[in-house]
N, C-alpha and C positions, 0 to 999 in steps of 0.2 A: 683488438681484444687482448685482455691480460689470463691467463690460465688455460681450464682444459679445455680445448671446441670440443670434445664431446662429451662433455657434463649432460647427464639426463634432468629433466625437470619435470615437476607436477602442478598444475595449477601455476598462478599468480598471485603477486601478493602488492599492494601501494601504501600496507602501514605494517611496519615493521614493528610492530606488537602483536601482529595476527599472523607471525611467521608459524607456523606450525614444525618445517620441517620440509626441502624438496620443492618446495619454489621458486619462482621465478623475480624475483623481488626487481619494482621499477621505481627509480627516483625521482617522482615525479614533485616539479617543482609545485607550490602552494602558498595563499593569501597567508599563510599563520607560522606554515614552517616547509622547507625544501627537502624534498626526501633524500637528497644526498647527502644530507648530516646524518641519518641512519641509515646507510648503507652496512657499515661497521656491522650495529647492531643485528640486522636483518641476516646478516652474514653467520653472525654467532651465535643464532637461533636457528640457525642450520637452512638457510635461504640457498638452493644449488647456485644459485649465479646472480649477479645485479645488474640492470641495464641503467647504463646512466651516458649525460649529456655532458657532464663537464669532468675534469678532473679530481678523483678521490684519493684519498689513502688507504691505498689495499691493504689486506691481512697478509701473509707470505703466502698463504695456498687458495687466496680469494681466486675467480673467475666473475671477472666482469665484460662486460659486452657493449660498446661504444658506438651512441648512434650520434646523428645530430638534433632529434628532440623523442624524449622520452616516451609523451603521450602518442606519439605521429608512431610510434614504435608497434605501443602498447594496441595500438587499430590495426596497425596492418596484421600485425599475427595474429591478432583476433578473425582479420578477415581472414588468411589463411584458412585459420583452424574452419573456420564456418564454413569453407568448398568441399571438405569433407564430414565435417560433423556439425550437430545431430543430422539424422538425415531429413526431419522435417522441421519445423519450428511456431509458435503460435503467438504473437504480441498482442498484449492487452495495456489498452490506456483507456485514460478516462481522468475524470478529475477527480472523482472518487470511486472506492469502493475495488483500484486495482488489486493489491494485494490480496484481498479475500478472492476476489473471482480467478487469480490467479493460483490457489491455493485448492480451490475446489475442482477447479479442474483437470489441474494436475492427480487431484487423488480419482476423477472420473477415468482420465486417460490410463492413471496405471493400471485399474483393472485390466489392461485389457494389453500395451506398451510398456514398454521398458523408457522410463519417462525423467526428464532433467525439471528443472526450473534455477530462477535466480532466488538465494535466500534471502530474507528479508526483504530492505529497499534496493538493493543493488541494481537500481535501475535506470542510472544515465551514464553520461558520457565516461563515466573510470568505472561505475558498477556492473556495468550489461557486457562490457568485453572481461572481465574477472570470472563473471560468472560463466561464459562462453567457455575461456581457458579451462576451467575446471569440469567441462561435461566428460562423461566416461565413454569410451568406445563402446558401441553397437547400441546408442540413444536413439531410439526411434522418435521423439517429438521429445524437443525440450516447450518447457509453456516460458515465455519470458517475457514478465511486466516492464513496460516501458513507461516513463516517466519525462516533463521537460519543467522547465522554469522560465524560457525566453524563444522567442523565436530563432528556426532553424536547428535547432539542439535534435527534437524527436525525428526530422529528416535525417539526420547523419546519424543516430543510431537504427533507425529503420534500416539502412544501406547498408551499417555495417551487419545489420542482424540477418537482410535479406526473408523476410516474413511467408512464408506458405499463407498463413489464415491471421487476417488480423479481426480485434475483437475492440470493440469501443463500448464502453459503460456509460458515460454522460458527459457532459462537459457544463462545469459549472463558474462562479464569479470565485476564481481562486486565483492568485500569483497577479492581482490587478495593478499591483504593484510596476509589473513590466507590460500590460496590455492594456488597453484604453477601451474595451468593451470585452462582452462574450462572446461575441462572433468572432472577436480576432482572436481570443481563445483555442474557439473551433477552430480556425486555419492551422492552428497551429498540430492542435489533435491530429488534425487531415493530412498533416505533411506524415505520419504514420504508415499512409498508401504510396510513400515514393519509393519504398523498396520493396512493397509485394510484389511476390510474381505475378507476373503478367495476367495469367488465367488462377490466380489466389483464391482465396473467401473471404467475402465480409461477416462478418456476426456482427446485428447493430441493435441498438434500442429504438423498437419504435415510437418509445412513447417521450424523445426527448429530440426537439425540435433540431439542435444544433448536430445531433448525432445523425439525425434524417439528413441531414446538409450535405454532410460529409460521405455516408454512404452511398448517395445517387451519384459522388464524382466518380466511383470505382465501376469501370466498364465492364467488369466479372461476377461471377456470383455473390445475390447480399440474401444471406437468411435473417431475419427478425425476430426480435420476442420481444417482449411484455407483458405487463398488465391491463393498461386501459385501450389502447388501441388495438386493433385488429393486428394478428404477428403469426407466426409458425409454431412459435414455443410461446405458450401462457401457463399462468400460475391463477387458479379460481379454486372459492371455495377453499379460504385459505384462513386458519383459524389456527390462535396461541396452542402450544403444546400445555397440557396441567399441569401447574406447580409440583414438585418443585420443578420440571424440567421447563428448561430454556430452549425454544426454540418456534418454530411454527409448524403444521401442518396443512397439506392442500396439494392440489391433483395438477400435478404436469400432462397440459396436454397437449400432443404433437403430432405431426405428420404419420408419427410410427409407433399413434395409439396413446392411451392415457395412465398414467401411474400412480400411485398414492407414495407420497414422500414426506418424510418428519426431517425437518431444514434443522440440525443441533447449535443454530444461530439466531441471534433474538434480530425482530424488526422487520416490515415490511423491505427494506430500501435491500436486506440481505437474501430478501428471495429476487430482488428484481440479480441481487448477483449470480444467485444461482441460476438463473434460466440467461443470463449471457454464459457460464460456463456448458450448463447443460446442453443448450443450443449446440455450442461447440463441438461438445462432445459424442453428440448424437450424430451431426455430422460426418463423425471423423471415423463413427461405425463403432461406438459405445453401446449394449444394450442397455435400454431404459432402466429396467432392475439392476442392472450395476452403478448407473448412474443416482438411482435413490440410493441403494446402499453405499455409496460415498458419500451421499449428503449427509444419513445420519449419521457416521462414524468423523464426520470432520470437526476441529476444534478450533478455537478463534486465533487467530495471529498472535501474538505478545500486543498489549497494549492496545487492542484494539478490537473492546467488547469483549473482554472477559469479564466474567460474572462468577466472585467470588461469594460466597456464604459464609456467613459469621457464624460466632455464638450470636446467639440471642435474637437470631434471624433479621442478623442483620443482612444486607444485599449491598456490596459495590461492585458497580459497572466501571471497569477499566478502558475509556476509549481516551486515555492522554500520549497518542502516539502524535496524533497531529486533527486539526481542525480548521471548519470552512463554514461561512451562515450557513450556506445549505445543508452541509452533514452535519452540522451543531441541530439546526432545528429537524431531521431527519432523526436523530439520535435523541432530542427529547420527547417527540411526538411516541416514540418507540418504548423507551424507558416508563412512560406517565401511564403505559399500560400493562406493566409488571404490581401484579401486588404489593402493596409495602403500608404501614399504620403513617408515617409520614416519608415524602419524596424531596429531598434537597440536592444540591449540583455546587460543584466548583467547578467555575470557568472562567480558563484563561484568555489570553490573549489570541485573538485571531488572525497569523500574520502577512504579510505580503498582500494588502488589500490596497493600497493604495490611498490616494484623497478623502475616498469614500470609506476606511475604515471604523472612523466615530458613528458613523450612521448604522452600519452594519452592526453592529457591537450594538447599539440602542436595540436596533430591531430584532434580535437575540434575545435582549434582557427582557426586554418585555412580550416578547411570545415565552419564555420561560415560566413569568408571572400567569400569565394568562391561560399557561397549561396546569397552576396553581402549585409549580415547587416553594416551598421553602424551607431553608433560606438558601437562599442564591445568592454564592460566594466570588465575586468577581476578581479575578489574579492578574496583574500586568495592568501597565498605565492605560493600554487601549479600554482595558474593563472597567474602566471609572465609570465610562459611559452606559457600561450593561448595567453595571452595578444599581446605577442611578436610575436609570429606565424601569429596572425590577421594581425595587424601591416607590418609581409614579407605580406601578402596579398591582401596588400592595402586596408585596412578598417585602419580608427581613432580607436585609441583602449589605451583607458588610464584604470591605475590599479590601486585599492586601495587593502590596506593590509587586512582591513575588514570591514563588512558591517556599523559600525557606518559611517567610513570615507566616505564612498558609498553612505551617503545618498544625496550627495553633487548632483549625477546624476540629482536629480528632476529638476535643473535649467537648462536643455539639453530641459526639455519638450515640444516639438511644437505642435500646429496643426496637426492633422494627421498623428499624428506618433502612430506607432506600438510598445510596448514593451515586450521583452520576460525578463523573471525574472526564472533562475533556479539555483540551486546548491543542496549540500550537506547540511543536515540538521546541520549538526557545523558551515554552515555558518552563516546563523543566517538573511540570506536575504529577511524573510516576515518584516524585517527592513524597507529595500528598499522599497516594494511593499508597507509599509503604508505608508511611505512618498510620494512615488510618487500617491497614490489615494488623500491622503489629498491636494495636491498641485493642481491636475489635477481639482477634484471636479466632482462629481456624473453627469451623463448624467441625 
C-alpha cells in the first residue's frame, strides 16, 4: 500500500468520469481500455484511494491499495460489506421487464422501509457489487435487479448478493447468441436460487412455463401471480386509463383482499410487472393501499416507455433502451392501443439473437404490419429483414443502416401521429427520439 491506511471512503467507482468525490476508485482491466491508465484521473476528481493490480504512477499524496487482481478485490469487500448491510435484500431477474419491477417495488417497500436499490442497469458482475458498496447504514431491504448474458454469471452474483426473496418475471428468447434454447435460458435464470437463503421466498409468474420450472426447484416458499392462470396475486378487470392519461386501471386481488389501482404505466406486460412487485411487497407486510399508491405515483425508467406529448398531439413512445421479439411485439400489441389519427415505429436492431436472428426480425416486421403501423422504419443491417417482411405486409417501410441515417424519420412527423421508438441498445436510437422531440416541440 502507498499513502494513508486510514483514508475513509464512500461508495465505489470503475469509471473515472463518474468519480464524484470520496471513493473508492478500482482499475479494473477491460476489452477497450484498462482502468489503470485513469487511476491519475480518478485521483484528481477526488477518488479517496485506487485499488489496483499492477504498477502506477502515483500523485505525491495519492493512496493506492495493491492487490493481486482488482475485480477478485472489487467481490470480496462487496461480500464483506453484504455480512452487515442492508439487513435484507430482494433480486429480481427475468429477461424482461427487470428494471421496472424493480423500480416499483422499491417505491411499494419505501412506504413502509428505509429502502436501497441498484440505479439504472447496474446489474452484473462490476454493477451489482457498486451498487452494494454505496447502500447507506440502517437499509432495511435493498431491492436489487439482477441481470446475466452467459452461463454461471447470475450464480456468482446471487452468492455475492446472498438474496432473502428472489423474484423472477419471465424468461424469454434473448442473449441466444450464447444459449442454444430457452430452457437453457431458464437454467440459467435458476442459478438465481444458489444464493438464497435456505428458508428465502420465491415470487414467480405463473403464467410463464419456464418461470414454473424454476420455481418448483426452490424447496421454500413460492408465492405466484398472474393473469391467466390460477396465482395468489391477480390483476382482472383491468381497462386503459382516459386520454390523456397513460396508464391502466384494474383490481388487485390477493390473499389480503382486493384493491382498486391506476398502474401510471401503459401495456398489459406492465401490470404483469406490477403484480411480481406487488406480490412481493405484500409479502414483505406492505399495506395494499400503499402498494396502489405507489403504483399510481410511479414514473417510467429513462428510455423505457416514456411517453412524451407534442405540439400538435403528437405522441412518442420512448422504449430505445434495449429490445427482444417478445418485448418488441409486447410493446407493439400495447402502443396499437393508444389513440393516434396514424401509428408508425422505428425499429432497430434486435441483438444477441444468434443463427435465428433474420427470422426473428421477419416475424417482428410483419406482426408490426399486421397490427397495421405505418411506416415501419427498420435501423441496423439485421432490420433489412423486418423492413422487408413489413413491406410483404403492406405497411411503407423504408430502412436505414443506422440510427444517424434515421434521423432523417423526423420529416415523416404529422399531426396526430403516434410514434413508437425501440431497439437494441447498439443501436444507439435515443438518436432518433431526440430528434424527433426537438423537431415535434414540447406540448
Amino acid at each position: 500500500m502507498i499513502g494513508d491506511p486510514g483514508r475513509r471512503w464512500s461508495g465505489a467507482a470503475l469509471d473515472s468520469r463518474r468519480v464524484a468525490g470520496g471513493e473508492l476508485f478500482f482499475a479494473l482491466p477491460g476489452e477497450r481500455a484498462d482502468g489503470h491508465r485513469f487511476v491519475g484521473q480518478a485521483l484528481q476528481r477526488g477518488a479517496a484511494a485506487a485499488v489496483v493490480h499492477r504498477e502506477v504512477e502515483p500523485a505525491a499524496d495519492a493512496t493506492l491499495i495493491r492487490v493481486e487482481d482488482t475485480l477478485t478485490a472489487l467481490h470480496d469487500l462487496a461480500r464483506d460489506v453484504r455480512a452487515r448491510l442492508p439487513e435484507k435484500l430482494v433480486a429480481v431477474t427475468g429477461s424482461a421487464g427487470k428494471t421496472t419491477t424493480k423500480e416499483l417495488l422499491a417505491a411499494m417497500l419505501g412506504r413502509r422501509f428505509k429502502v436501497a436499490r441498484n440505479p439504472g442497469n447496474l446489474n452484473n458482475l462490476y454493477g451489482f457489487p457498486l451498487s452494494l458498496l454505496a447502500v447507506d447504514e440502517g437499509t432495511e431491504w435493498m431491492v436489487a435487479e439482477m441481470g446475466m448474458s452467459t452461463p454461471g454469471e447470475l450464480g456468482e452474483i446471487s452468492r455475492l448478493g446472498r438474496p432473502d426473496v428472489a423474484v423472477f418475471t419471465n424468461v424469454r428468447a434473448v442473449h441466444l447468441e450464447f444459449f442454444d434454447s430457452v430452457a437453457a435460458i431458464g437454467d440459467a435464470k435458476a442459478e438465481l436460487l444458489e444464493g438464497l437463503h435456505a428458508d428465502g421466498l420465491v415470487v414467480a409468474n405463473a403464467d410463464d412455463p419456464e418461470v414454473v420450472r424454476i420455481a418448483e426447484r426452490h424447496r421454500g416458499r413460492v408465492v405466484w401471480y398472474g393473469l391467466e392462470r390460477p396465482a395468489d396475486y391477480r390483476a382482472t378487470a383491468i381497462t386503459p386509463l382516459p386520454a390523456p392519461a397513460v396508464g391502466s386501471r384494474f383490481t388487485l386481488e390477493s390473499p389480503g383482499g382486493a384493491v382498486t389501482v391506476e398502474l401510471a404505466l401503459y401495456g398489459r406486460f406492465n401490470v404483469e410487472n406490477f403484480l411480481a412487485a406487488a406480490a412481493c411487497a405484500a409479502e414483505l407486510g406492505v399495506d395494499p393501499n400503499d402498494i396502489a399508491a405507489a403504483a399510481a405515483a410511479i414514473e417510467p425508467a429513462e428510455r423505457r416507455g416514456v411517453v412524451h406529448r407534442l405540439d400538435g398531439d403528437v405522441v412518442i413512445v420512448d422504449e430505445s433502451y434495449n429490445s427482444n421479439p417478445d418485448a418488441c411485439r409486447r410493446v407493439l400489441a400495447a402502443v396499437r392501443e393508444m389513440p393516434a389519427r396514424r401509428r408508425w415505429t422505428v425499429l432497430g436492431d434486435m441483438l444477441e439473437l444468434g443463427p435465428e436472428g433474420e427470422r426473428f426480425h421477419r416475424e417482428v416486421g410483419a406482426e408490426a404490419a399486421r397490427l397495421g403501423f405505418s411506416p415501419i422504419v427498420g435501423v441496423g443491417e439485421l432490420s433489412r429483414a423486418l423492413a422487408a417482411a413489413a413491406a410483404a405486409g403492406g405497411a411503407e417501410a423504408p430502412w436505414y443502416p443506422d440510427a444517424a441515417a434515421a434521423e432523417e424519420v423526423v420529416e415523416r412527423l404529422e399531426p396526430g401521429d403516434l410514434v413508437l421508438v425501440k431497439g437494441s441498445r447498439g443501436v444507439g436510437l435515443e438518436r432518433v427520439v431526440a430528434r424527433l422531440l426537438d423537431h415535434g416541440g414540447a406540448a
